[in-house]
KOLGUVEX-98436 format. One record per atom (N, C-alpha, C): atom name; residue number from 1; x, y, z. Coordinates in pm, whole numbers, plus 50000, padded with zeros to 5 digits. Layout:
N
   at     i    east   north      up
   CA   NUM       X       Y       Z
...
END
This chain:
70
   at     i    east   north      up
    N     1   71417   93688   03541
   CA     1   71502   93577   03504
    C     1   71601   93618   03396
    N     2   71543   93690   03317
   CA     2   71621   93716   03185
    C     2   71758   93854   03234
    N     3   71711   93902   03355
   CA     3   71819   93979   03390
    C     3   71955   93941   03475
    N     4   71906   93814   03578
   CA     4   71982   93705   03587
    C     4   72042   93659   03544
    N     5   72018   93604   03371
   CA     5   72121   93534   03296
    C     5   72177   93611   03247
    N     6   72123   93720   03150
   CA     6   72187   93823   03099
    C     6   72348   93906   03205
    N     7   72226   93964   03308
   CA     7   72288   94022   03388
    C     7   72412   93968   03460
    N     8   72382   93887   03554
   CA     8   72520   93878   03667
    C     8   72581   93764   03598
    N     9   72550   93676   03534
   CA     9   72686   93536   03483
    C     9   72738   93598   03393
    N    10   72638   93634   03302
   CA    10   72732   93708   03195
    C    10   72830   93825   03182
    N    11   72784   93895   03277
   CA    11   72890   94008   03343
    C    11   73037   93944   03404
    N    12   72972   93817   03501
   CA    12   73125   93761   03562
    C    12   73194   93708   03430
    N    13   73173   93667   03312
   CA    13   73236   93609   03204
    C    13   73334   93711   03172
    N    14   73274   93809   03138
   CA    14   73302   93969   03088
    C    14   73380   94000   03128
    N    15   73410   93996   03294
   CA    15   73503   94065   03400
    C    15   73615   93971   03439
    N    16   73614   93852   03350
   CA    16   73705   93764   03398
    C    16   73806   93765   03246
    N    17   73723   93767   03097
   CA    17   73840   93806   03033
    C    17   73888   93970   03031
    N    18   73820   94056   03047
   CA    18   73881   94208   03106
    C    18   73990   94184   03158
    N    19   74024   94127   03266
   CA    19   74085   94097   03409
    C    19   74224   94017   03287
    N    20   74248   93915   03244
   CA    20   74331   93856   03114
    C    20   74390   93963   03053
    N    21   74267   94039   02974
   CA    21   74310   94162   02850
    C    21   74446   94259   02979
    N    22   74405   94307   03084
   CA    22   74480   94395   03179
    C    22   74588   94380   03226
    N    23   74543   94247   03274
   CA    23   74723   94197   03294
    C    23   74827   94167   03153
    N    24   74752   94190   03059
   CA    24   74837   94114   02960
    C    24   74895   94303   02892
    N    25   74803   94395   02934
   CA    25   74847   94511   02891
    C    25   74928   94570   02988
    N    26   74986   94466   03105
   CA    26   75066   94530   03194
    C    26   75171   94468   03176
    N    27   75176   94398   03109
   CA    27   75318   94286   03092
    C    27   75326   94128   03179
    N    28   75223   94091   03255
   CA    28   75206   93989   03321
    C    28   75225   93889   03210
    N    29   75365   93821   03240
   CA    29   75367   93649   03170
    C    29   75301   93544   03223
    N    30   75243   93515   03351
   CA    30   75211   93439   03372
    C    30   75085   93357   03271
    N    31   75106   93336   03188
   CA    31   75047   93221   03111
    C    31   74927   93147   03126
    N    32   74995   93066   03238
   CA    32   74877   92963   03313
    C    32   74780   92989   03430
    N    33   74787   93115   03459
   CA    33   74711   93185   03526
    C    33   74587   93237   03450
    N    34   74686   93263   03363
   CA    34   74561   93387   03236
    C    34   74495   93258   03174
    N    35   74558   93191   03121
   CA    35   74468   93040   03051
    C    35   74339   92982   03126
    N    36   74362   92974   03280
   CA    36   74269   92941   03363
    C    36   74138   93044   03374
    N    37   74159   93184   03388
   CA    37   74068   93276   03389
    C    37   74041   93259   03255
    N    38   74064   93223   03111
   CA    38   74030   93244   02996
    C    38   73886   93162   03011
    N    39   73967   92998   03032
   CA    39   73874   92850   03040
    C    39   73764   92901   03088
    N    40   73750   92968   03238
   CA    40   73662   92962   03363
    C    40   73559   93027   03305
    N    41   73573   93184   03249
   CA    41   73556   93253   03147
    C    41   73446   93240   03046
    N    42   73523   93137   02968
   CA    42   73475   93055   02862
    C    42   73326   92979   02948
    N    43   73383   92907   03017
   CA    43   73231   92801   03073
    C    43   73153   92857   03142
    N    44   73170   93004   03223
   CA    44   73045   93088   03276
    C    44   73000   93108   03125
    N    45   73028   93197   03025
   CA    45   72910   93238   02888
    C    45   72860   93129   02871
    N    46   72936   92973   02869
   CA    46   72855   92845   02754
    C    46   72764   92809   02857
    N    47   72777   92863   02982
   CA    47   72672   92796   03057
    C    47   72567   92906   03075
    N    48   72571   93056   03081
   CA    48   72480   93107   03033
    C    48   72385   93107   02936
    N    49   72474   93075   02830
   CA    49   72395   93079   02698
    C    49   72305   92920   02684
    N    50   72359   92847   02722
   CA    50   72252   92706   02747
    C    50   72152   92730   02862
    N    51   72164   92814   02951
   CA    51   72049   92837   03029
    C    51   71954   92899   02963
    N    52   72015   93040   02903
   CA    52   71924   93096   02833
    C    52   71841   93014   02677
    N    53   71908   92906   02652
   CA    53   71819   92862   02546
    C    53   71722   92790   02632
    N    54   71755   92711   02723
   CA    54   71655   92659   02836
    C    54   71541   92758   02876
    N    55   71605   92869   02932
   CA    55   71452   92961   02950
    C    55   71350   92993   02821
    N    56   71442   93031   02710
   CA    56   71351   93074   02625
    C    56   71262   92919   02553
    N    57   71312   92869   02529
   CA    57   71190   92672   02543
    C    57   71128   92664   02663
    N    58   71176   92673   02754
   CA    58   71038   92676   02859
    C    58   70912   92827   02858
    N    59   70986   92906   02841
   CA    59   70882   93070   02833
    C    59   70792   93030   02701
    N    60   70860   92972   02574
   CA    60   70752   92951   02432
    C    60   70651   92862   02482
    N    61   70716   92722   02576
   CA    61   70604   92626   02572
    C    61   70475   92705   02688
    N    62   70517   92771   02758
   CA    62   70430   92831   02893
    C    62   70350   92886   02799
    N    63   70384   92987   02739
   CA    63   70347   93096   02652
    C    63   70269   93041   02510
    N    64   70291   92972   02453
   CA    64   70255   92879   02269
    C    64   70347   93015   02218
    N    65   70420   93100   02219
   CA    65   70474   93191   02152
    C    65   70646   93214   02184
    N    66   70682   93216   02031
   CA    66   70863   93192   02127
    C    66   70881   93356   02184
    N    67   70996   93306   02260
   CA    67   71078   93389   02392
    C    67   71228   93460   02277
    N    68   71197   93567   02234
   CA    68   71323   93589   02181
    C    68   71395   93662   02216
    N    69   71366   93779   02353
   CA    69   71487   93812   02452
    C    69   71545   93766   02582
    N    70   71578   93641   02569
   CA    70   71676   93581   02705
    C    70   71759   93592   02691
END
């Protein structure tokens, strides 16, 4: 599970501002293109990172011991 969240959402977050940083080191103006991949971006990590506080509260209560790598 923890390679799941870690792994593939958080990677697409990663690869979507990369993808921003590249075009913007190529001279691409388009603006509202790059703003949209920023947003999209943005809400894959915040939705990773609220999953992962979700797993690690469910793994402590399973467990009586907290979860401190999700």
């Amino acid at each position: 599970m923890a390679k799941e969240m870690r792994g593939v959402h958080y990677n697409q977050g990663i690869h979507a501002l990369n993808t921003v940083a590249l075009r913007i080191r190529h001279g691409d103006r388009d603006f509202t293109d790059m703003l949209e991949t920023v947003e999209r971006a943005a809400a894959l990590l915040e939705e990773t990172e609220a999953a992962a506080r979700g797993m690690r509260s469910d793994m402590a209560t399973l467990t009586g011991r907290p979860a401190l790598f999700l």
